[in-house]
N, CA, C and O atoms as a GROMACS GRO file, in nm:
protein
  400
    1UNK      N    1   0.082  -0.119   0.000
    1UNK     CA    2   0.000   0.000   0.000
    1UNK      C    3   0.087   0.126   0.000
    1UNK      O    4   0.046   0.226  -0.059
    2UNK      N    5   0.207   0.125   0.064
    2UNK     CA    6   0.265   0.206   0.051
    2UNK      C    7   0.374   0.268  -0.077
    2UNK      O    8   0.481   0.219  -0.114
    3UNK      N    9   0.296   0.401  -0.133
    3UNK     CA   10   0.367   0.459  -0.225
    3UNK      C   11   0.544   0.446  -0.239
    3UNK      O   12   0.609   0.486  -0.143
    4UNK      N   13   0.600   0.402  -0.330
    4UNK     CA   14   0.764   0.346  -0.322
    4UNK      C   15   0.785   0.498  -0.302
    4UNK      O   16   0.731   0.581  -0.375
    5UNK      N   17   0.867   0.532  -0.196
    5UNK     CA   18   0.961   0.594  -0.134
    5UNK      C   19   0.942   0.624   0.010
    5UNK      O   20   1.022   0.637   0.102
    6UNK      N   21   0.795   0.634   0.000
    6UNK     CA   22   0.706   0.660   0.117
    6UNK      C   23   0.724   0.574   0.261
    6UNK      O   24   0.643   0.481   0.256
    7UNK      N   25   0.778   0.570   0.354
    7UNK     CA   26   0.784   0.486   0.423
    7UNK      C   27   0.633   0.480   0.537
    7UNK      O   28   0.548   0.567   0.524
    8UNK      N   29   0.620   0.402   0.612
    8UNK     CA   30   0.483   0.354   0.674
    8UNK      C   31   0.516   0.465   0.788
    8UNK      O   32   0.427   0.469   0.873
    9UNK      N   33   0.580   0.519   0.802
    9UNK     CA   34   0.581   0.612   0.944
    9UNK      C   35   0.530   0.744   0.886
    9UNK      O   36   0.436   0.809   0.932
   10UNK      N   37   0.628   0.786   0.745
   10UNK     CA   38   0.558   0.916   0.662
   10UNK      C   39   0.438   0.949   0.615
   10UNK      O   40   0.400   1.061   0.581
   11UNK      N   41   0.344   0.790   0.614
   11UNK     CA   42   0.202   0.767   0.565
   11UNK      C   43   0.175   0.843   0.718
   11UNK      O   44   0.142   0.961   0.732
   12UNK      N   45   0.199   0.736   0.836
   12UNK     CA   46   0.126   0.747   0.935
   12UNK      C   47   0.110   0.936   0.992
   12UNK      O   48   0.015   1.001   1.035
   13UNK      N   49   0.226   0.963   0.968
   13UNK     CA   50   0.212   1.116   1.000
   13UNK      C   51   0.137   1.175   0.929
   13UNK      O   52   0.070   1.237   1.012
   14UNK      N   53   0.093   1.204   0.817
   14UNK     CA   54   0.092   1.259   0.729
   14UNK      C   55  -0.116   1.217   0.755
   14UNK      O   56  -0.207   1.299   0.744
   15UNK      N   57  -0.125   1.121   0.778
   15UNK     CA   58  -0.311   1.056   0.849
   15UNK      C   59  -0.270   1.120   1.018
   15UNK      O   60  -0.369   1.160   1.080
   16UNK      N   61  -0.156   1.128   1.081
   16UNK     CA   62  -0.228   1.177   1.243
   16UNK      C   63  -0.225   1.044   1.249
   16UNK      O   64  -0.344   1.014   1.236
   17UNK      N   65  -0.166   0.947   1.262
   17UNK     CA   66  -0.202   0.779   1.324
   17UNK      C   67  -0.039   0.766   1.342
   17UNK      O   68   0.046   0.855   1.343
   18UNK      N   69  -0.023   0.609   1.359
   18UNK     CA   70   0.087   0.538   1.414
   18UNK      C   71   0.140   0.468   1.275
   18UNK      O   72   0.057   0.467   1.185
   19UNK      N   73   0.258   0.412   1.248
   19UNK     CA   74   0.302   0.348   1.169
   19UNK      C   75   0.252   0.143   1.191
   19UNK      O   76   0.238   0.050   1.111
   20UNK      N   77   0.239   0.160   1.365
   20UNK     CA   78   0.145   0.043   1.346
   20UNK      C   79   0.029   0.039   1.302
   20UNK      O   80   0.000  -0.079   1.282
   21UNK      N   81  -0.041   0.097   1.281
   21UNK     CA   82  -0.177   0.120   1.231
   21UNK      C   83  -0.177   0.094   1.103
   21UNK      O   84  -0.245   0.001   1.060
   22UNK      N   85  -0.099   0.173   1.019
   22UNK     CA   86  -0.071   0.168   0.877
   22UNK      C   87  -0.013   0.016   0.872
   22UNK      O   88  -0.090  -0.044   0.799
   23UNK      N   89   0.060  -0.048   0.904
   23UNK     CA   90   0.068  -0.219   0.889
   23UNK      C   91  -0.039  -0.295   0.924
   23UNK      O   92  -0.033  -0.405   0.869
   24UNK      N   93  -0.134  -0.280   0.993
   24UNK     CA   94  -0.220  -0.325   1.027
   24UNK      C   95  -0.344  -0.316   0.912
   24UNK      O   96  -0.434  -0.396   0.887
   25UNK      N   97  -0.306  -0.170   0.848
   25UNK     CA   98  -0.399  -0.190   0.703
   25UNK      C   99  -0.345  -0.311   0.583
   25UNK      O  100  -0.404  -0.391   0.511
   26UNK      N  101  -0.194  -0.273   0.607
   26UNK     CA  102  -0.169  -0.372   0.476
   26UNK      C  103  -0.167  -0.478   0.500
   26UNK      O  104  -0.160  -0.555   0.404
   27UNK      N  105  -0.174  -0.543   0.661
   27UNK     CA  106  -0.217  -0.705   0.681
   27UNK      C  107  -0.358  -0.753   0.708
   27UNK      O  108  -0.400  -0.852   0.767
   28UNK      N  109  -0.446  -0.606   0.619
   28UNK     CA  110  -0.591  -0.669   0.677
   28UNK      C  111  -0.641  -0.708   0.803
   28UNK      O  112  -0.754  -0.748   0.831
   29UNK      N  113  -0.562  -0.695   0.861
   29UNK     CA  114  -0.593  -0.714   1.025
   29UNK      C  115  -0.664  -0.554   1.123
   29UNK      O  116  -0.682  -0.535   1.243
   30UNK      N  117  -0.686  -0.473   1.009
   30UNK     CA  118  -0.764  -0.366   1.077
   30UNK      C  119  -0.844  -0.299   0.932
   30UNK      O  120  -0.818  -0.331   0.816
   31UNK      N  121  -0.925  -0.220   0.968
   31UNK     CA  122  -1.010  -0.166   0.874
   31UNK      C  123  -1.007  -0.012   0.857
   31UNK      O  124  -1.071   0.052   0.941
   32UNK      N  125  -0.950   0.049   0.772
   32UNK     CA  126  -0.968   0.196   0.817
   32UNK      C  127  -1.106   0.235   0.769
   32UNK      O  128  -1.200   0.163   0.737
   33UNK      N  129  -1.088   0.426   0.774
   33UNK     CA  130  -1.247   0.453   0.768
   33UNK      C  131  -1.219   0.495   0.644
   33UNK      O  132  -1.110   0.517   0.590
   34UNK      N  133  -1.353   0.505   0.595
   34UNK     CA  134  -1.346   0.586   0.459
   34UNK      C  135  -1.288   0.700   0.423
   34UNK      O  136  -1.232   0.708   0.314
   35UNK      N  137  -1.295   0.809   0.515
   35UNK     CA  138  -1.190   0.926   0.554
   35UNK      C  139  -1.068   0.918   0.512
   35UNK      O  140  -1.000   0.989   0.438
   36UNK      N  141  -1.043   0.784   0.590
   36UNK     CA  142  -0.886   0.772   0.584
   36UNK      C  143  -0.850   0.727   0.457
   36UNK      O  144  -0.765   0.781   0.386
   37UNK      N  145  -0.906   0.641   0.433
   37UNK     CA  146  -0.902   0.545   0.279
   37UNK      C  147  -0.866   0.680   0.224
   37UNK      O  148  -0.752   0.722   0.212
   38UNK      N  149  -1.016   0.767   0.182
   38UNK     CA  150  -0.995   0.894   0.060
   38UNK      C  151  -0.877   1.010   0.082
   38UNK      O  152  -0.850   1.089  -0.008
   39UNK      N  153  -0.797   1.013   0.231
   39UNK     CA  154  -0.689   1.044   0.293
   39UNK      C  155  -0.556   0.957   0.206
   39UNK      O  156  -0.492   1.018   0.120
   40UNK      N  157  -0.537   0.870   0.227
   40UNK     CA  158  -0.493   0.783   0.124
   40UNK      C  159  -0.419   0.773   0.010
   40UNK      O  160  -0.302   0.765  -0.028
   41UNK      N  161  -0.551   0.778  -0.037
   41UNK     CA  162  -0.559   0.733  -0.189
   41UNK      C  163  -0.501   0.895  -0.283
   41UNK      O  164  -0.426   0.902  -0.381
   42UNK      N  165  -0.568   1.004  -0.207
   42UNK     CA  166  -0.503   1.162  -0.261
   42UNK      C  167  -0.336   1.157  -0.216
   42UNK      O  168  -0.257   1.223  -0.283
   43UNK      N  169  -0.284   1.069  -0.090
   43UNK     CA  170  -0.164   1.107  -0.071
   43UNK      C  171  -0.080   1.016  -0.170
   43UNK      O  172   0.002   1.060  -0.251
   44UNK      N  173  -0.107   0.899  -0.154
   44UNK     CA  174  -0.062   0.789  -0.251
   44UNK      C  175  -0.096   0.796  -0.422
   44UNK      O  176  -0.034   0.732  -0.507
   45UNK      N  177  -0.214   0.893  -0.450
   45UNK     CA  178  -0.176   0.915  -0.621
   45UNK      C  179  -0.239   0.793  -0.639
   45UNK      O  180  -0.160   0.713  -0.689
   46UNK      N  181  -0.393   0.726  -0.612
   46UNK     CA  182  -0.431   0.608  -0.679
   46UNK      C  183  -0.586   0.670  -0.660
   46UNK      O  184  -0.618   0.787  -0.677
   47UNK      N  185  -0.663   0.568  -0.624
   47UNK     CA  186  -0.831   0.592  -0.628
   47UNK      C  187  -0.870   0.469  -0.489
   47UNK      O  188  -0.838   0.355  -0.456
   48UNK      N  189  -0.956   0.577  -0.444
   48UNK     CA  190  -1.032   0.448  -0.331
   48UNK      C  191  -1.064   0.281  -0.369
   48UNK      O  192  -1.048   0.186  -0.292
   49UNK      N  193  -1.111   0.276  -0.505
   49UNK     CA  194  -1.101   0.146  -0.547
   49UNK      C  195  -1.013   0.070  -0.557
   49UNK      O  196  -1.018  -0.053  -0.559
   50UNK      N  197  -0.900   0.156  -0.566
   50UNK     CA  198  -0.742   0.047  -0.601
   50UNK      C  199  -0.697   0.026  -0.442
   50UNK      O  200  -0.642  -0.080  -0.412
   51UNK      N  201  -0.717   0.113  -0.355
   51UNK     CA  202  -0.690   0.086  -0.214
   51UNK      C  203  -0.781  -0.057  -0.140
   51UNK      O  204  -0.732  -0.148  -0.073
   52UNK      N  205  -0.925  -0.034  -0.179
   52UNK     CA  206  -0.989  -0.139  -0.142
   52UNK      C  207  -1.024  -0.303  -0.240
   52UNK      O  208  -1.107  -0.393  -0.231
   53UNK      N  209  -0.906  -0.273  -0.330
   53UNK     CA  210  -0.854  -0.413  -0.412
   53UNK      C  211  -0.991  -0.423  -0.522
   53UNK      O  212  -1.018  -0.540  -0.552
   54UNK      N  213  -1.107  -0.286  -0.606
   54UNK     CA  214  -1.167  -0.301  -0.643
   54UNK      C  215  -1.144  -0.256  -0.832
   54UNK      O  216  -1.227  -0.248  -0.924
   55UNK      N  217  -1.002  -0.237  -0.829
   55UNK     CA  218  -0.992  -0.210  -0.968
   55UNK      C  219  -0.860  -0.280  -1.009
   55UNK      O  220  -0.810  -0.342  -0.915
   56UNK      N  221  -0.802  -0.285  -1.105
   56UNK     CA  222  -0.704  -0.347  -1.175
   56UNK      C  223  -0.618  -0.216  -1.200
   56UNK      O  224  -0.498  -0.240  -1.207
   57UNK      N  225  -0.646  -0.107  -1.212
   57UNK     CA  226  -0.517  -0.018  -1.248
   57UNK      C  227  -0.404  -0.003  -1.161
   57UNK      O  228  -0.304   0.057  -1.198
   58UNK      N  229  -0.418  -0.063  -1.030
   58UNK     CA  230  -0.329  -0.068  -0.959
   58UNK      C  231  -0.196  -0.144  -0.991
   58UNK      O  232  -0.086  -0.104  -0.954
   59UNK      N  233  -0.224  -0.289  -1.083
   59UNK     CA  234  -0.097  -0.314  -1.108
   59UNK      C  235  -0.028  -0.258  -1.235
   59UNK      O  236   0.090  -0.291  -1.248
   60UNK      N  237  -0.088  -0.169  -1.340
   60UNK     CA  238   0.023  -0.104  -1.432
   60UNK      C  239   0.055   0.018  -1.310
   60UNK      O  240   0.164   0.070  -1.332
   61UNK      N  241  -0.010   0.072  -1.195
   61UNK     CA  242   0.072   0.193  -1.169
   61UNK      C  243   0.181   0.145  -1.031
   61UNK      O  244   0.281   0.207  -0.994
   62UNK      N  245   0.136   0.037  -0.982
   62UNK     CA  246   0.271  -0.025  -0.936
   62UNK      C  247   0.415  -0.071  -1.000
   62UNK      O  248   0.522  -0.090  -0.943
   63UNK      N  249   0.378  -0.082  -1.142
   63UNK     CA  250   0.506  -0.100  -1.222
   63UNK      C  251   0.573   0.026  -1.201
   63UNK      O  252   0.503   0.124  -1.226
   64UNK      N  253   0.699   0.049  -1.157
   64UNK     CA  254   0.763   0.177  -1.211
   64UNK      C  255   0.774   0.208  -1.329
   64UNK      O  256   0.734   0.320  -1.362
   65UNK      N  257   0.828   0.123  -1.426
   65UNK     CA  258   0.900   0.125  -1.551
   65UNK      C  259   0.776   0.176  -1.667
   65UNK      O  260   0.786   0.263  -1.753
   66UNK      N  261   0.651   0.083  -1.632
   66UNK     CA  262   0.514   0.169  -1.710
   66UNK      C  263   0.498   0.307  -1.682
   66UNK      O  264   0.494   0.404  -1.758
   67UNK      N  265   0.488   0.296  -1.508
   67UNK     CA  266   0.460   0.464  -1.502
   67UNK      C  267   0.470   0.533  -1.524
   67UNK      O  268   0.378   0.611  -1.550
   68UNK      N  269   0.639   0.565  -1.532
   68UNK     CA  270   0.738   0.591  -1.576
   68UNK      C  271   0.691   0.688  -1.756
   68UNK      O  272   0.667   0.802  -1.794
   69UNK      N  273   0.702   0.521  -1.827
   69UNK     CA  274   0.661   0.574  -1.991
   69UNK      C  275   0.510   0.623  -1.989
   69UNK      O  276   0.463   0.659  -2.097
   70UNK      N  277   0.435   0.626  -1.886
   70UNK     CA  278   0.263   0.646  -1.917
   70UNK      C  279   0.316   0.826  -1.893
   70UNK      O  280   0.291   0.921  -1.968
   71UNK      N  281   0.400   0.827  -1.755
   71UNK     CA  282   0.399   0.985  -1.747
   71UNK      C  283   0.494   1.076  -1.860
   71UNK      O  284   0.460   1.190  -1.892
   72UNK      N  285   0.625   1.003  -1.921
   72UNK     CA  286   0.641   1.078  -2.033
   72UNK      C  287   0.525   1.087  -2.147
   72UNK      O  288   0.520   1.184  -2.223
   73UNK      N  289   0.474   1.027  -2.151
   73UNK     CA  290   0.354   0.977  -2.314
   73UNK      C  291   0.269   1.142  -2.245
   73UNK      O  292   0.265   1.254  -2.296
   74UNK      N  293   0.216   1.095  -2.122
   74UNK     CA  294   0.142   1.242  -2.061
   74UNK      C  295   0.201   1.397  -2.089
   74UNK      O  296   0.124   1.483  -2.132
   75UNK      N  297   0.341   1.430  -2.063
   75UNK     CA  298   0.369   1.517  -2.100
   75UNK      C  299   0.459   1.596  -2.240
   75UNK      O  300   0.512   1.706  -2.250
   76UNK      N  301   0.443   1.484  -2.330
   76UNK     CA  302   0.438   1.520  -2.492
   76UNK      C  303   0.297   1.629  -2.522
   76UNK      O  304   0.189   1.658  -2.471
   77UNK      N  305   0.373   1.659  -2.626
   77UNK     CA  306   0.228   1.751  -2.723
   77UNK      C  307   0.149   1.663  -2.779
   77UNK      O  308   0.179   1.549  -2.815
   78UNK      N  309  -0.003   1.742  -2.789
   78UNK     CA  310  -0.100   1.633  -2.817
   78UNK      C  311  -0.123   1.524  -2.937
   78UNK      O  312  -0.202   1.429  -2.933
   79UNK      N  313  -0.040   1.558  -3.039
   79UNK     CA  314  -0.058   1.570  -3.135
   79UNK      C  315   0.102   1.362  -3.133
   79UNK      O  316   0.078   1.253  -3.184
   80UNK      N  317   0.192   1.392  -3.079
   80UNK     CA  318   0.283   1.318  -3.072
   80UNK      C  319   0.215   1.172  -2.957
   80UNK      O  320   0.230   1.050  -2.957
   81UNK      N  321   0.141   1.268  -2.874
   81UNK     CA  322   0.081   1.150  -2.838
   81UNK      C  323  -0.039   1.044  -2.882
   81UNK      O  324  -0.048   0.928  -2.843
   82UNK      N  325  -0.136   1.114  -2.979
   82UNK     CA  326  -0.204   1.040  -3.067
   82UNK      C  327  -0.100   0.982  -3.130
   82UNK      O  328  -0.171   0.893  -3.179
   83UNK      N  329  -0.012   0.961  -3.164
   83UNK     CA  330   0.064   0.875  -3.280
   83UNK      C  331   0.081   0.791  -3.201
   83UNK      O  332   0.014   0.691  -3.228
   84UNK      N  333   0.170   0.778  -3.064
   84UNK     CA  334   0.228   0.678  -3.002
   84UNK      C  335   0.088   0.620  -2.926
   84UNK      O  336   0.114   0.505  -2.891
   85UNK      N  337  -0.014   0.647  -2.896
   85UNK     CA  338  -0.134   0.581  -2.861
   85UNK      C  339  -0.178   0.498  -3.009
   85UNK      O  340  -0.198   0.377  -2.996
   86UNK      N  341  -0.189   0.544  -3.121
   86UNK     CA  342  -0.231   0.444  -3.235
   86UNK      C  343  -0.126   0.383  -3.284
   86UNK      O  344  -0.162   0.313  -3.379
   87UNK      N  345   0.022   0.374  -3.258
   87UNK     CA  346   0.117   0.272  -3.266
   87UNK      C  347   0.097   0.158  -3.144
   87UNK      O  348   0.094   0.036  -3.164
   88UNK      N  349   0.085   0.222  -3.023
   88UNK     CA  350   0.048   0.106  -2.917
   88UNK      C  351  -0.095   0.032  -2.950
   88UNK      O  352  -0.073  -0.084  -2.916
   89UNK      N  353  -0.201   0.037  -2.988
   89UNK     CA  354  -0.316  -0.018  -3.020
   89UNK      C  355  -0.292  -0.088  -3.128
   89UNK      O  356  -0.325  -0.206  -3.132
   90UNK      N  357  -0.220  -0.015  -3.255
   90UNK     CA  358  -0.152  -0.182  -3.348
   90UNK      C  359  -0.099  -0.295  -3.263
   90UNK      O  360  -0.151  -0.405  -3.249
   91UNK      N  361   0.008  -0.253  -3.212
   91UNK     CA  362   0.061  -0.346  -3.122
   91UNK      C  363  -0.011  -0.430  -3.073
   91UNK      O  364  -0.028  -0.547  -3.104
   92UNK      N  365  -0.061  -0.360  -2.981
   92UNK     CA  366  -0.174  -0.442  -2.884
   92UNK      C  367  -0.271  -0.544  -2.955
   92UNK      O  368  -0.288  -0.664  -2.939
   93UNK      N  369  -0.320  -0.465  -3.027
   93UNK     CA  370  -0.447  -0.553  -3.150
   93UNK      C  371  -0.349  -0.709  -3.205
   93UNK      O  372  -0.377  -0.827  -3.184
   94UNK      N  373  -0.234  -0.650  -3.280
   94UNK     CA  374  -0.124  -0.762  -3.349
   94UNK      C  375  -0.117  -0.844  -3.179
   94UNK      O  376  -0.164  -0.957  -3.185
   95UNK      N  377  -0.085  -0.818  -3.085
   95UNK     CA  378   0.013  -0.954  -3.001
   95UNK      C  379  -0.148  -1.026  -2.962
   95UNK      O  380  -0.154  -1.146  -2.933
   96UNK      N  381  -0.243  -0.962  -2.962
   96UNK     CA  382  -0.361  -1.026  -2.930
   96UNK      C  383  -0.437  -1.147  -3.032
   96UNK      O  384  -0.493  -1.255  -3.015
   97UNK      N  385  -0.404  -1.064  -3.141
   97UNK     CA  386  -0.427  -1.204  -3.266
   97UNK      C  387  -0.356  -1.297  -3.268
   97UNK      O  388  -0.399  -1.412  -3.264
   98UNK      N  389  -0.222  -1.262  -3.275
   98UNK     CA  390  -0.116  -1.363  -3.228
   98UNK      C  391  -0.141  -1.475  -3.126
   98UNK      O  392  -0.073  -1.577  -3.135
   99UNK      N  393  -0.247  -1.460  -3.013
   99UNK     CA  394  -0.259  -1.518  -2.884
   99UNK      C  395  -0.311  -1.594  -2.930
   99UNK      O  396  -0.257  -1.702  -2.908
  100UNK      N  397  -0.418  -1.602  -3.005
  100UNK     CA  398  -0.583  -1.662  -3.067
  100UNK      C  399  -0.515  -1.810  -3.084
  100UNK      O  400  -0.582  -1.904  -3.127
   0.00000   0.00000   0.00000
């Protein structure tokens, strides 16, 4: 749960709680509140759903190395990034036929 650099004591400060507390979220062995969750999820850069294991985008933004290329692709001009979005969708489309 914790953002890579972020350590569980910098979460905990940063909520007003303990760094045990914050382990206690990532072993499921406690429940936070919704507060805290949406506390969270704004400090950590994800969505309440990816905190409560209800979406899948969590594992491309746990990759560094995607993130990484998703946030250069983000700050190109618009125009460079339509190209490299309809070069990735060939791609994608081609390794998917390939699968069949």
């Amino acid at each position: 749960m914790v953002k890579e650099g972020l350590s569980q004591q910098e979460l905990a400060k940063t909520l007003k709680t303990s760094h045990s507390v914050i382990g206690r979220y990532e072993r499921d062995e406690m429940s936070p509140s919704i507060d805290a969750v949406k506390k969270m999820a704004a400090i950590l850069d994800t969505t309440v759903g990816h905190l409560l294991g209800e979406s899948n985008e969590g594992k491309t933004l746990k990759d560094t190395t995607m993130l990484k290329r998703l946030n250069d692709i983000s700050a190109l001009p618009d125009k460079d990034r339509e190209h490299i979005f309809y070069t990735i969708d060939g791609l994608i489309k081609s390794a998917k036929l390939q699968a069949l």
